[in-house]
N, C-alpha and C positions, 0 to 999 in steps of 0.2 A: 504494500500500500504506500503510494506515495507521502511525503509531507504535507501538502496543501488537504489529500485525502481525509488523514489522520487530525488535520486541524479543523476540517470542517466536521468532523462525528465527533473529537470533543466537545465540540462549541455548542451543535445538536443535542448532544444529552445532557450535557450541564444546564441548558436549558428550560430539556424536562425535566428533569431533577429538580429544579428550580418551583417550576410549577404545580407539583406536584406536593410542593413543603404546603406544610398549612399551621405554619407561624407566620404569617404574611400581610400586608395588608393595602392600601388602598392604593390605589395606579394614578401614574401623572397620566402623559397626553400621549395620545399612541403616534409617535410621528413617523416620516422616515427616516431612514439612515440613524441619524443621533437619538433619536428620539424615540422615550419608551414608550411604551405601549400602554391605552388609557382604556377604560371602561366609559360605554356608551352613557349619555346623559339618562337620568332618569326625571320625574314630573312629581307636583302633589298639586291632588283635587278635591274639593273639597265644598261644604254648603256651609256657613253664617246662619244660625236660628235666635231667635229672641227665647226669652222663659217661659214662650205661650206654644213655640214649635213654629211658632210663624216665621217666614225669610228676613233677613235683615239684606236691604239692599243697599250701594253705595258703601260697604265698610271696606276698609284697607287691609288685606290680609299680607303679613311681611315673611319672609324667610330668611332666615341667618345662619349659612353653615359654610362651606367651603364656598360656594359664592351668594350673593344675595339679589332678594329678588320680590317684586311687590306686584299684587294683582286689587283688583276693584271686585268685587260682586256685584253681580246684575241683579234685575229685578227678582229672581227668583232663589237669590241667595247664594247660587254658584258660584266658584272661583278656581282658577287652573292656574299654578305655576310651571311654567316650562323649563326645558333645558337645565335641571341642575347634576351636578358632580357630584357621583357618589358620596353617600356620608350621613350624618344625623343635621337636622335639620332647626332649630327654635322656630316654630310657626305661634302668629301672636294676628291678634282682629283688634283693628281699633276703629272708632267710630265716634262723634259727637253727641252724645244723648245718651251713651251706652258707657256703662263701669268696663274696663280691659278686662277678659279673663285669662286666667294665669295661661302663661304659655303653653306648647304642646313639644314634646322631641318628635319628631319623623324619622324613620330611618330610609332613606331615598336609599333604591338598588340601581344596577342599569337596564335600563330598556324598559322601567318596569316604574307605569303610576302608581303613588302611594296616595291613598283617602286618609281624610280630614274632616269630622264633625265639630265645628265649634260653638261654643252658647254663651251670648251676651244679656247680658240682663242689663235693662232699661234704669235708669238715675231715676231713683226716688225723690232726687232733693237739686238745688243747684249746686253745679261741682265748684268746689275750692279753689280759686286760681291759685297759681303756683308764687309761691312767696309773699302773698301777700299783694302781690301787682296785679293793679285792672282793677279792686276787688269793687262792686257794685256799693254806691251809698246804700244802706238800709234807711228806708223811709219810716219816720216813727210819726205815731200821731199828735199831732199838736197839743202842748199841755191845757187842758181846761181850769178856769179859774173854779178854785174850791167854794169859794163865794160870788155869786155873779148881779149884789147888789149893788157895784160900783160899774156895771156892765148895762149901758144902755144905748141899745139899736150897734150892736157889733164891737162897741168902740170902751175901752177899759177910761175911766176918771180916778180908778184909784191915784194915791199918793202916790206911792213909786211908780206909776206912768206918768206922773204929772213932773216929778223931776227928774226922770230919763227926756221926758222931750226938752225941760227945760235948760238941760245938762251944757256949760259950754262948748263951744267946739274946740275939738281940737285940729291939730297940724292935718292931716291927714283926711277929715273929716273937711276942712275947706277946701283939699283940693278939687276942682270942675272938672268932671269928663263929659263929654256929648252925651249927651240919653242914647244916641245910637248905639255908643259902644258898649252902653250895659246891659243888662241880661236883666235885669232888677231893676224895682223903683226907686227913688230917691228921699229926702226927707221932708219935714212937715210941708213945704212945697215943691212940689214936682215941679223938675227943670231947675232946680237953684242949688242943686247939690249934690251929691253922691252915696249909695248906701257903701260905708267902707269896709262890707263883706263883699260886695262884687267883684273888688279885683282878688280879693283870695279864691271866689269862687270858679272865676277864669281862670287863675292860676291852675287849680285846681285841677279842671277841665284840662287845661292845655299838659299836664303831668298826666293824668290821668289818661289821655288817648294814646299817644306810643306806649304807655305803657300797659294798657289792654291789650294791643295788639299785639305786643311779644308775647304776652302772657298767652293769647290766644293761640300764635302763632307756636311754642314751645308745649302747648299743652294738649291742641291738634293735630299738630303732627306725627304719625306713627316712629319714631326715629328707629333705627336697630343702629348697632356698633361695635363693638371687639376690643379688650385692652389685656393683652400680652404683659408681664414682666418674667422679663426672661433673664438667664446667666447663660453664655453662651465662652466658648475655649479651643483651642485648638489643641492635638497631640498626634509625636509619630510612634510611638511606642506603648504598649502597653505601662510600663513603669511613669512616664509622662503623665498618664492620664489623671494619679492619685496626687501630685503636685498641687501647689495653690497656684502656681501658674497657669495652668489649664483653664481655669475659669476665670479671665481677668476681666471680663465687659459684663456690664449690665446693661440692659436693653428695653425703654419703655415704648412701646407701640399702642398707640390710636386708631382704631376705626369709627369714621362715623358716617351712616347713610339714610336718604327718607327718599320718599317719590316727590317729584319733580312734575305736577301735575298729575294727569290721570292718566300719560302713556309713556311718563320716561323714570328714571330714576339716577339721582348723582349719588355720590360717595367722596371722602376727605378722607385721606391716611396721613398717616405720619408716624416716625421712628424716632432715635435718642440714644446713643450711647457716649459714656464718658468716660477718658483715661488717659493716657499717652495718645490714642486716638478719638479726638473728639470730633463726632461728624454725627449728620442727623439727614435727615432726607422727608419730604413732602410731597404728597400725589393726590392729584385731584382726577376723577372722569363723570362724566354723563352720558348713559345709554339709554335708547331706547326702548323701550319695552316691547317682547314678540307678545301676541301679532301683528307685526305692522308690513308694509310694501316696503318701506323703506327703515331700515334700525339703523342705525348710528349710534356712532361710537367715538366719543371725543375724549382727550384728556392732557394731562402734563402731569410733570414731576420735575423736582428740583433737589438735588443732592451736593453737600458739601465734605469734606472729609481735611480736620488738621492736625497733625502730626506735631506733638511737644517731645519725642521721645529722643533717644541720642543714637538712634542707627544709623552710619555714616552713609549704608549702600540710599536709604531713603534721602536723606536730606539732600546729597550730592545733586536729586535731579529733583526736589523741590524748594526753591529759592522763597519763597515765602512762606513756606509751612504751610500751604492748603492748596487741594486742589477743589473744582466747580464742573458740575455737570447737569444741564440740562438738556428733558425733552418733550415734543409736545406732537401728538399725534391724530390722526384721525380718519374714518373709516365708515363706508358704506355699505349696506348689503342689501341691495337693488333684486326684491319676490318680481323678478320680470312675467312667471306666469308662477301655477302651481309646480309645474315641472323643470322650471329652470331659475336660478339665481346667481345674482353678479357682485362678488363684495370686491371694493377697490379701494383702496386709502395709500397711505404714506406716513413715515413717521421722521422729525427734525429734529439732531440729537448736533449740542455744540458742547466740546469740550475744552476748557481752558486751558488743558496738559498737552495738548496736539498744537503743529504748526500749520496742519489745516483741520481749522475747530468746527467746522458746519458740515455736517454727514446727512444725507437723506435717503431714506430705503422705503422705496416704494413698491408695492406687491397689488397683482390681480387673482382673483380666483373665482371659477364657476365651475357650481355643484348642477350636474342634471341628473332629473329625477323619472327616470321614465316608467317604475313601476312601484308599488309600496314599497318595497323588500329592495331593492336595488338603487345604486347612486353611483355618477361617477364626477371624482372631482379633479378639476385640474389648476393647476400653480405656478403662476411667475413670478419672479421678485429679483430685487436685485438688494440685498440687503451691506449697509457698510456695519461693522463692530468697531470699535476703538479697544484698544489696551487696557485693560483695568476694568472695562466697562459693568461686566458681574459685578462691582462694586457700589456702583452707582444707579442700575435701573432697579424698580420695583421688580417682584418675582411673580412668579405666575398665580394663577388663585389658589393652587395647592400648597404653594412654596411658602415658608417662611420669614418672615417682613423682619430682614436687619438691614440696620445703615450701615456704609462701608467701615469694613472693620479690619482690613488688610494694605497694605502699604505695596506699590510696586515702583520696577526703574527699570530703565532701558539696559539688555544685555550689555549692547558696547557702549560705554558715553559719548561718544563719539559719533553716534547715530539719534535721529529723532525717530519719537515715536509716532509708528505710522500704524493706521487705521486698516483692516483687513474686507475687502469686499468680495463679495459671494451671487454671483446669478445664477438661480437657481429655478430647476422647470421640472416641475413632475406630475403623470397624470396619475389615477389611484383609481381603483373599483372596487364597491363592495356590497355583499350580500348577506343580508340576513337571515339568518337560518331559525330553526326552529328552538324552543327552549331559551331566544332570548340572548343567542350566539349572532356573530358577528366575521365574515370573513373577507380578508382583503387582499389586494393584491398591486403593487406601486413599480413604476419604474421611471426613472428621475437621471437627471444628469446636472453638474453644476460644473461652473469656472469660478475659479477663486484666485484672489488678487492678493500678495502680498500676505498671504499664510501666516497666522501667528503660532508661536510657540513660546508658551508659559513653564518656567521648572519652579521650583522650592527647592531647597538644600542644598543649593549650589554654594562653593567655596573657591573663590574667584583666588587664581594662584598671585593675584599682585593687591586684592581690593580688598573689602569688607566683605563679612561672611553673611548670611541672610538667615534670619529667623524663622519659624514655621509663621508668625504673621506680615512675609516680605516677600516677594516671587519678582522674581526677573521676566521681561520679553523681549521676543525678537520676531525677527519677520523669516521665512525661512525659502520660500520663492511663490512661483503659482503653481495652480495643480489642476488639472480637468480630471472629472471621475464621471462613472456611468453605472448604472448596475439597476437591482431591482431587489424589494424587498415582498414579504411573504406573510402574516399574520393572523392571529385569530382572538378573539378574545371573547369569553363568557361564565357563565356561572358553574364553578365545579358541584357546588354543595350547596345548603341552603344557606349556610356562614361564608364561604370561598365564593371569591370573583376573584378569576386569574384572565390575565392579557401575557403570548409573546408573539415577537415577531423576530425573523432571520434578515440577515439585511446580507447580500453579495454585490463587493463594487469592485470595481475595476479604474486606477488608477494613474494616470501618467505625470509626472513632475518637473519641472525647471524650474532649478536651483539657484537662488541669488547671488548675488557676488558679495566677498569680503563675512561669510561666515565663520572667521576662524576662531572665536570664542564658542562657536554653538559646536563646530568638528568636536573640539576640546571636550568643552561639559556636558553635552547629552549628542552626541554623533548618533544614536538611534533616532532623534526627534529630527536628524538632518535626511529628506529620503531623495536621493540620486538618480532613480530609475523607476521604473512599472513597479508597481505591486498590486496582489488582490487583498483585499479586505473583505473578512469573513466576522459577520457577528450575531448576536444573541441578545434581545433586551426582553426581559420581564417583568413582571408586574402582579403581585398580588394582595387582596384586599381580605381582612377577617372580621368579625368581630365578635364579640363574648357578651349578650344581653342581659347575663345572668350575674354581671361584671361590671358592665356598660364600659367594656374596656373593646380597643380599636390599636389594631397594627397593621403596619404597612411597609411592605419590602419593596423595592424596586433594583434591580441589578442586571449588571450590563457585563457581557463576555464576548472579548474582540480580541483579534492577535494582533494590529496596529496598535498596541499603546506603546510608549516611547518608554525607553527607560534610560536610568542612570548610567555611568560608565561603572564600570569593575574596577574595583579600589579597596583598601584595606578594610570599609564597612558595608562593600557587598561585593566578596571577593568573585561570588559565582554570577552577578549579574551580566548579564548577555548587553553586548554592545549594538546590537539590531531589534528589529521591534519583536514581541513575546507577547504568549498568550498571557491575560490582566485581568482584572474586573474592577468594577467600582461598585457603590452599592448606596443606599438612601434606607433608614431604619426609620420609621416613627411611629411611637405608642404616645396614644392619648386616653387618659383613665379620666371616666368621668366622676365629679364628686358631688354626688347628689346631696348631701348632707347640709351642703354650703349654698343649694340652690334658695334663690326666692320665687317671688311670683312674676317677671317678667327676665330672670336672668338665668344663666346656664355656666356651672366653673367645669374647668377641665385641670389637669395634669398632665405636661406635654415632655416629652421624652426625645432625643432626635439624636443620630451618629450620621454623616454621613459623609464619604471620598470622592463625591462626583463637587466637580467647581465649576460647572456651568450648569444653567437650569438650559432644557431642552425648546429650543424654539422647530418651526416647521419648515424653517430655510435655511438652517444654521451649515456651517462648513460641515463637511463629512470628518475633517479632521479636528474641529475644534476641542471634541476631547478627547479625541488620540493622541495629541502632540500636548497633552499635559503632565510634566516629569513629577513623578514622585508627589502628590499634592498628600496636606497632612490629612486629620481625620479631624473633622469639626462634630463638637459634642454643645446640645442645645436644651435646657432644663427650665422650668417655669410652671406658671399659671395661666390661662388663657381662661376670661370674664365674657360672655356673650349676652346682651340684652339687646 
């Protein structure tokens, strides 16, 4: 049996083997080539009743889980959320006239809608506004004289009326407003004076209206949102991991989202960490809500990262201690019929560390649909990456929301850091089978500009050494690749959802000039000629009801990963590329104990060696030619209401 043979039936049963474990758990996005393999969306549907049975129409039904999502009930009380990512769900009814009732968990499968009965009970009383603001006068009734023989035809003659009128005036009490401008009468002669509660009662008025309106606004609107505090570390060794160095960042993250009228919905994020690297990052977007002809998709982010700390390799290539990243996107997806659709957008990303800072990556795609059960979709894009860039963007909706917390610099100094561009075209077909299975089949080509290659642990024989939180890049030439990939994903058990796919590409390379530092410290990340590239991603999802506990594997096996040179600390490592994996762990235990009536806590657990979150046009090699990357370990609370 040949080598190429024998690497491809390893890479096949490890595979299976993979998916067949049932410690696993919930799958990113099924893409090609780089990209692992996701579980189909699944829905929640569901009826709004009052305490009588009757429909509650017009309430806002929210969802909060791996992504979010808001639907309206119609006249008959119905409500459908589409399109979510597997997982547990917080569903919650809000409505103006109606107490909330406590929230609901869902557990969303794939391909599969999940029901939802919910019941509001009608306010008995006027609700509360929130702090105090807006709050309505109470109208009391005017006090009646105890005596009303000093009371004739309306009008009080007692003594104490008789010197309240007579009473001098004061400062305040002579000053003249137009009778226009008041609301109220004046004194013993109307027109010749002012009642001097008028202007307080304007005042009053004039406090009182914005501040109704927040109040209204804050207590109307259904909000959901998410807050994270996490400790988060990196290690390359088991012995590293027990260190207090491992866990050196804490991380606070924000979510907060409402609808946006009755057919769209926005969202606000934000990050925070503080230490030797202090950076924080901001994301806003607004989408539309399905089902519409037209959904859009808009948004930005903004990320900063600064460095106080004393690693020479970092400082040497930033001259003011911080780098700036932003970007801002947006996107269409044009229901041209039932059977065919067009999404088109582009995304404008400017970095302050590049000497050309304005990158734009525009992508088209149409899905046709010519029978239930069958789809084929097809892909252009031409996407640019910058250096560091996993630093700086938001992560996908599975991913976990950190601000950059990693330091890089260009392999040679002597070189600027340049941006990697990738055009990428692939068509894909798939069929749905029975039981809720899913099968596919892609074949894709891409050119790619200016190749990046990332290591960690490198020990520069003239410079500073680099940290597990420091990685060097380089550009390494361009590459064209072709091939086709293979997949399937569905339900093994009634707990197991498993996805993998095979990916076989074939690759041709021209090699840049002036890489003698990359020959040196990783010559396997340098590739000189043809190769094929044989791979393996999986994906599996579990969970334990009995637990409310959730894990999720995802792992990737390829014989393109780069490695180290052979050297005193890995004296057997191979100077060519070898079969690798990488892998994504996360358990999330939920802690009911802690829950209230509109919130949800969790216990989040995460290892993972992959350093790029998987996009749908990314390079084939973006995370092949990554040396050596450590093992990031991620521990925390995550609050959902």
């Amino acid at each position: 049996m040949s080598t190429r043979s024998r690497l491809a039936a390893s890479a096949a049963v490890g595979g299976l083997v993979l998916l067949c474990a049932a410690s696993v758990v919930r799958a990113q996005t099924f893409e090609p080539v780089t990209r692992v393999a996701s579980l189909a969306p699944g829905s929640i549907q569901g009826i709004v009743q009052d305490e009588r049975g009757a429909p509650v129409a017009g309430a806002m039904v929210s969802a909060l889980g791996a992504t979010t999502r808001f639907a309206t009930t119609d006249r008959t009380g119905h409500f459908e959320l589409p399109t979510l990512s597997p997982g547990p769900y917080l569903v919650r009814a809000h409505l103006s006239g109606y107490v909330a009732p406590r929230g609901q968990i869902i557990d969303v499968r794939p391909s599969v809608r999940a029901s939802s009965s919910i019941a509001m009970r009608r306010a008995t009383s006027a609700s509360t506004l929130a702090a105090g603001f807006g709050a309505e006068p109470v109208s009391e009734p005017a006090p009646q004289p105890a005596d009303d023989s000093n009371t004739i035809g309306g009008d009080d003659h007692s003594e104490m009326a008789w010197r309240l009128r007579h009473a001098r005036r004061s400062v305040l009490k002579d000053l003249t407003v137009p009778d226009a401008v008041l609301a109220e009468g004046g004194d013993d002669q109307p027109g010749s004076g002012v009642n001097i509660f008028a202007p307080v009662g304007l005042l009053e008025r004039a406090v009182e209206s914005p501040a109704h309106l927040a109040s209204s606004f804050f207590g109307a609107t259904p909000f959901t949102g998410q807050v994270n505090l996490l400790t988060t570390g990196s290690f390359d060794t088991p012995q590293e991991l027990f260190t207090f160095d491992s866990f050196s960042h804490g991380v606070a993250f924000i979510s907060l989202g409402a609808p946006a009228g009755s057919s769209a919905d926005w969202n606000v994020r934000g990050a925070l960490t503080q230490g030797d690297i202090a950076s924080w990052i901001v994301a806003g977007s607004y989408s539309t809500r399905v089902p519409a002809r037209h959904r859009y998709d808009i948004g930005m982010s903004y990320a900063t990262q600064r460095y106080d700390g004393g690693n020479t390799a970092t400082l040497r290539t930033v001259t003011d201690g911080s780098r700036n990243a932003g970007t801002i996107y947006g996107s269409d997806s044009f229901t041209i019929s039932p059977m065919v659709t067009l999404t088109y957008g582009a995304r404008y990303s400017r970095y302050d560390y590049l000497a050309d800072r304005s990158l734009i990556s525009p992508r088209v795609a149409v899905t046709l649909a010519p029978g239930d059960h069958f789809r084929i979709n097809a892909l252009v894009s031409s996407r640019a990456a910058a250096p560091g860039a996993e630093e700086f963007l938001p992560p996908s909706d599975n991913g976990i929301w950190l601000p950059p917390q990693r330091t890089f610099s260009p392999l040679d100094a002597r070189r600027p850091l340049m941006a990697e561009r990738t055009t990428h075209v692939d068509v894909e077909v798939e069929r749905d089978l029975a039981a809720g299975a899913t099968l596919m089949f892609r074949g894709f080509h891409q050119h790619v500009d200016d190749q990046l290659v990332t290591m960690f642990g490198v020990h520069m024989p003239s410079g500073p050494s680099t940290e597990l939180g420091h990685y060097y890049v380089a550009n390494s030439g361009n590459v064209d690749a072709s091939g086709w990939s293979a997949g399937i994903r569905a339900a093994i058990a009634d707990r197991v959802h498993a996805s993998i796919e095979y990916t076989l590409a074939q690759a041709n390379w021209n090699p840049a000039d002036g890489l003698d530092y990359l020959v040196v410290l990783a010559p396997s990340a340098l590739r000189l000629e043809s190769e094929r590239i044989q791979d393996v991603s999986t994906a599996v999802e579990t969970e334990v009801p009995e637990t409310s506990t959730r894990v999720m594997v995802l792992y990737r096996v390829s014989n393109g990963f780069a490695r180290p040179p052979a050297g005193p600390a890995q004296p057997n490592s191979p100077d060519r590329p070898a079969l690798d994996a990488r892998f994504d762990v996360q358990v999330r235990q939920s802690l009911p104990f802690m829950n209230f009536s509109t919130a949800h806590w969790e216990m989040l657990i995460a290892v993972r060696n992959f350093f790029r979150d998987a996009a749908p046009d990314q390079s084939l090699y973006d995370e092949l030619l990554v040396v050596r990357p450590p093992k990031r370990i991620v521990g925390g609370l995550t609050l959902r209401f």
